[in-house]
Each structure stands twice: as C-alpha cells, then as structure tokens.
Phi, psi and omega in degrees: 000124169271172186292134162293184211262317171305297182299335163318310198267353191285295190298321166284341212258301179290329168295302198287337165302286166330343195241347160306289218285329185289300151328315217256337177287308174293166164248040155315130167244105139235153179254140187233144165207131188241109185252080185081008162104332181239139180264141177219125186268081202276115172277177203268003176279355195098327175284146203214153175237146174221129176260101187230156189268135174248098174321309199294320184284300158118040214235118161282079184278160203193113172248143211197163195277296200300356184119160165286139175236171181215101199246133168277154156238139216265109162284355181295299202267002190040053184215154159271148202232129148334107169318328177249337196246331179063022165263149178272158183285358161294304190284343165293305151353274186324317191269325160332308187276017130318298159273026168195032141254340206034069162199167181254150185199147186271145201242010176302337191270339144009000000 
C-alpha cells in the first residue's frame, strides 16, 4: 500500500522533529535549519547532512559527505529502511553523525 501525500508528510515531518530534537539534546554545536520541507544539519567542521523529502516518490533522501542515500518507509516495521542497504535511518544517523561530528548520539527513535 502507498503513503497518501498527508500520511507521507506526517511521517516525514515527524522524523526530522525527532532527529532535531536529538540535536537539540546533545552538546553538539550545530546549527539546524528547517526550510521548506528540508532539515539541514551544519556542523562546526562545516560539513553538513540534509534530510529532504521527495514527494512525487514518497521517498526521505538524506545527503552526507559518505553519499546520498534514499529511504523507503516500511509501514511494517515503522521505520525508514534504505533503498539499497535495508539499514534503517536511525542507524545510519547515528553512525554519520559520528563520522563527521564526531560524537555518537542516539537516532533509535528515528
């Protein structure tokens, strides 16, 4: 079954508040900004991750100095799952903002 263009925006809308909120938790020094549907995470190295929605697809894209990814959402299982890799997008988080925050923070909820 696909997402309608609401539960879709709902869903997306509810991840980047949760992954904001993880930001907002840690003692990261980022700057966050939500523009227009896309959250963009600037670290203090400069390097940045953007989480943006692609409607026509129904798609959550998450761009990072390691690459683009592209996530499906698994209504089974309530998670976004990577198109090529099936890792869910908490952990991926999780481990981007490792590398290239250098700290680890948890994205389970993701």
């Amino acid at each position: 079954m696909s997402l309608s263009e609401a539960r879709f925006h709902d869903l997306v809308d509810l991840v980047q508040q949760k992954v904001e909120d993880v930001f907002d938790d840690s003692g990261l020094d980022v700057d966050l900004e939500n523009s227009a549907g896309v959250l963009t995470v600037r670290f203090e190295n400069g390097s940045q991750l953007i989480l943006s929605r692609q409607e026509p697809i129904r798609q959550l894209w998450l761009a990072a100095r390691s690459g683009g990814f592209h996530f499906d959402y698994d209504a089974d299982s309530d998670v976004w799952l990577c198109d090529s890799s099936e890792e869910r997008l908490g952990e991926m988080l999780t481990r981007i903002t490792l590398e290239q925050g250098g700290e680890a923070l948890e994205f389970e909820d993701v």
